[in-house]
C-alpha positions as CSV (number, residue, x, y, z in Angstrom):
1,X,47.0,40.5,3.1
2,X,48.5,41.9,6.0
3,X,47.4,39.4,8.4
4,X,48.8,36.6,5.9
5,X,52.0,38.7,5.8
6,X,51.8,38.3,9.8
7,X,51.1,34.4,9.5
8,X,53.7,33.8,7.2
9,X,56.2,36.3,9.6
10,X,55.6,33.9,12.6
11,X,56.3,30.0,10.2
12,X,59.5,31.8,9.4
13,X,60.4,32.7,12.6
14,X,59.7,29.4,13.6
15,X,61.7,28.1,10.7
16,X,64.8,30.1,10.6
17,X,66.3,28.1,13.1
18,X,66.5,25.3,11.2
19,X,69.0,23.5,8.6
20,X,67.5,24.2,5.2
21,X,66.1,27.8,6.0
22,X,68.8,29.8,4.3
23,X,68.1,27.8,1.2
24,X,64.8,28.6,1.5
25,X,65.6,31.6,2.1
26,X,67.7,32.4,-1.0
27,X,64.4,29.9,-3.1
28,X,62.2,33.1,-2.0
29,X,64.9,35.7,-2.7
30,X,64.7,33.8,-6.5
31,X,61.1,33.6,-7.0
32,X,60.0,36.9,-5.7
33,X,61.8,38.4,-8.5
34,X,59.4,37.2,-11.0
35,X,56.2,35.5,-9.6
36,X,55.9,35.3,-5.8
37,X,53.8,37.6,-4.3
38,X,55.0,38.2,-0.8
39,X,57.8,40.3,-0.3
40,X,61.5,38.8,0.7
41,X,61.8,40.7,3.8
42,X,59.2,38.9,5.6
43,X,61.2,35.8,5.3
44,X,64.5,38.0,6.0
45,X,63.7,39.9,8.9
46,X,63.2,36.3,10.8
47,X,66.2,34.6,9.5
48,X,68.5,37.8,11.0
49,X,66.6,37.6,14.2
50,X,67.2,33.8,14.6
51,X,70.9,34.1,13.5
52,X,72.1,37.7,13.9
53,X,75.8,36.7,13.5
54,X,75.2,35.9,10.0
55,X,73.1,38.9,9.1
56,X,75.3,40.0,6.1
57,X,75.5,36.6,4.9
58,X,72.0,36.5,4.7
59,X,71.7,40.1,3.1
60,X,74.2,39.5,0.7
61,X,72.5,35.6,-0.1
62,X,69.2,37.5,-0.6
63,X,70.7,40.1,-3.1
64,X,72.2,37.5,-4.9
65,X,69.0,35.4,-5.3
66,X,67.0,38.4,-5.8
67,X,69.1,39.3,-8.9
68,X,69.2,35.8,-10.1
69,X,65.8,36.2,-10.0
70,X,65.2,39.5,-11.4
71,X,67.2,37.9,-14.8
72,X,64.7,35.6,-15.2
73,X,62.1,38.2,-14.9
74,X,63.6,39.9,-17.5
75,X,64.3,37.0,-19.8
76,X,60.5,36.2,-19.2
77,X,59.3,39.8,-20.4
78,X,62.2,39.5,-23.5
79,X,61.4,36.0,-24.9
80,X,58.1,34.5,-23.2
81,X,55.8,37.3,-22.9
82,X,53.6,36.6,-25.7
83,X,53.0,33.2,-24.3
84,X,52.8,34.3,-20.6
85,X,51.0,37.6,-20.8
86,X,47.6,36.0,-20.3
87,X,48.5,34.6,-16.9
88,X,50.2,37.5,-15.5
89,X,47.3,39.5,-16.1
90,X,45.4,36.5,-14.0
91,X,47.9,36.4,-11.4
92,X,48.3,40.5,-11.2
93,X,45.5,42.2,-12.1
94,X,47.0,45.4,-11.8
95,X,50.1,44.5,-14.1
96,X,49.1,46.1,-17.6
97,X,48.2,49.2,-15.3
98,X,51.9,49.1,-13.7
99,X,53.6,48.2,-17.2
100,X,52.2,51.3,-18.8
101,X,53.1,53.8,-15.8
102,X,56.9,52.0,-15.7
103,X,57.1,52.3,-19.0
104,X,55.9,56.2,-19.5
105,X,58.4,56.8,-16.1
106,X,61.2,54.8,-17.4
107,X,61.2,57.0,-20.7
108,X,61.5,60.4,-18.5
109,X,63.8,59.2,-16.0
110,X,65.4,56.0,-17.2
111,X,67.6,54.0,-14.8
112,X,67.0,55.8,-11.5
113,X,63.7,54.2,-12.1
114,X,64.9,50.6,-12.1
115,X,66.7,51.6,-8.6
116,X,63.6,52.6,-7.5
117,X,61.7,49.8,-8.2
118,X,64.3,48.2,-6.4
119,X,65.0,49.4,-3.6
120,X,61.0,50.5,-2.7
121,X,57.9,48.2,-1.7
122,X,57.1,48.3,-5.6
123,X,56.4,45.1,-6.6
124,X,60.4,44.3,-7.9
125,X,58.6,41.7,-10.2
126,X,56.8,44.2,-12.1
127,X,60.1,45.9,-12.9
128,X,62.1,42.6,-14.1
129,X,59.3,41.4,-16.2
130,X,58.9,45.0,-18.0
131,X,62.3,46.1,-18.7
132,X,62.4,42.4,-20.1
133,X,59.7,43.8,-22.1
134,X,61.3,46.7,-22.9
135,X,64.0,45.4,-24.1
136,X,66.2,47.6,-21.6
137,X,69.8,47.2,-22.0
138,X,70.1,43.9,-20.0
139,X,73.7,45.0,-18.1
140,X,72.5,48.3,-16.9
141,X,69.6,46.2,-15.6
142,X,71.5,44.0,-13.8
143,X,73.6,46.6,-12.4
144,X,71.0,48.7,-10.7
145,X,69.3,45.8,-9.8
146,X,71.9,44.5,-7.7
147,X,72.7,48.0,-6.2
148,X,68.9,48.6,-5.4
149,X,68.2,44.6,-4.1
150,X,71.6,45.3,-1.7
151,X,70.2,48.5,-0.6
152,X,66.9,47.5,0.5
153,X,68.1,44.4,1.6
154,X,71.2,45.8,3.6
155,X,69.1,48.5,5.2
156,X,66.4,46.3,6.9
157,X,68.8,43.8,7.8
158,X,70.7,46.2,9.5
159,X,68.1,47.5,11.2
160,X,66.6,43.8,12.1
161,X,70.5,43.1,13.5
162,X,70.6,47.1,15.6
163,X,66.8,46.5,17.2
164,X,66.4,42.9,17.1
165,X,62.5,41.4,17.5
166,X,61.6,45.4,17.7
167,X,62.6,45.7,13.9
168,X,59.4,44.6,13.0
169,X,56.9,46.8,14.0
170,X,59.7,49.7,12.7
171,X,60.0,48.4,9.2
172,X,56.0,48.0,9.6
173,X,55.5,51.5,10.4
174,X,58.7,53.5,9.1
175,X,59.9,51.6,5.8
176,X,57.7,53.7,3.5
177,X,59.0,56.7,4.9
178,X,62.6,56.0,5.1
179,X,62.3,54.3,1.1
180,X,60.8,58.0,0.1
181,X,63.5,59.7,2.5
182,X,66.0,57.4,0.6
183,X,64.4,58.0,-3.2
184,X,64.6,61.8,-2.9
185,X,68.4,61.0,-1.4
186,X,69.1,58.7,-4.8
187,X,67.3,61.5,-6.9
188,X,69.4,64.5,-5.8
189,X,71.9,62.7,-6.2
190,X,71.6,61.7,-10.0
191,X,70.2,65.3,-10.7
192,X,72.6,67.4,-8.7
């Protein structure tokens, strides 16, 4: 996976320079949220580096999208999951395993859950498509959904527009860290 990650890293690269990447850009942003498997910031991270004057442009075009996105997630898990539970469970293996652990953590700790999923590498789709499921109060998802998309989404592209080409191999080795740094931040926060 990672070396298609890295593959896919160097076409965008190649491809941010051009007319139509920031509406491909924001077509990612959209369908990450709900059934594409690669992570946004692999297409993010190239699009700063090739136009680093419109880095929160491109953030804030990414949150959006990713939100936009995230709705339909959610109105997939609220009306369509009868019908499309049979190929999420083709496409994700793993997703009754992840819908049972979100929903056990979302009854303990509610919302700061949904910024969680949010904000860390946790698959953002599994958490649109379940608290569609749930049935979770559809403004209070939207909410932290955009504050946790900006979040993520501000940080490495801040960090992409500070360190440049660099950023890469930082988010590579550091963005675990910095998203648990970050969680126990969010955490104290809410509890204190």
């Amino acid at each position: 996976m990672k070396k298609f990650a890295n593959l896919i890293y160097k076409k965008a690269i190649d491809f941010a320079g051009k007319k139509q990447s920031t509406k491909f850009l924001a077509f990612i942003s959209f369908i990450e949220s709900f059934i594409f498997p690669l992570p946004t910031d692999i297409f993010l991270i190239p699009m700063i580096i090739a136009n680093k004057k419109k880095y929160l442009f491109l953030i804030i075009l990414t949150t959006i999208f990713s939100v936009l996105g995230g709705i339909i997630g959610y109105f997939i898990g609220y009306y369509f999951w009868d019908i499309l539970q049979p190929y999420f469970i083709k496409l994700y293996p793993g997703f009754e395993i992840n819908f049972e652990n979100f929903k056990e953590k979302f009854l303990k700790i509610g919302w700061i859950l949904v910024m969680i999923g949010g904000f860390t590498p946790f698959p953002y789709k599994i958490i649109t498509v379940s608290c569609g499921i749930l049935n979770v109060n559809f403004l209070l998802f939207t909410f932290f959904s955009a504050i946790s998309r900006f979040l993520r989404f501000f940080l490495v592209g801040y960090i992409v527009y500070k360190f440049g080409e660099q950023t890469k191999k930082i988010v590579d080795k550091y963005f675990n860290i910095i998203t648990i740094i970050i969680i126990i931040l969010i955490s104290l926060y809410f509890i204190i």
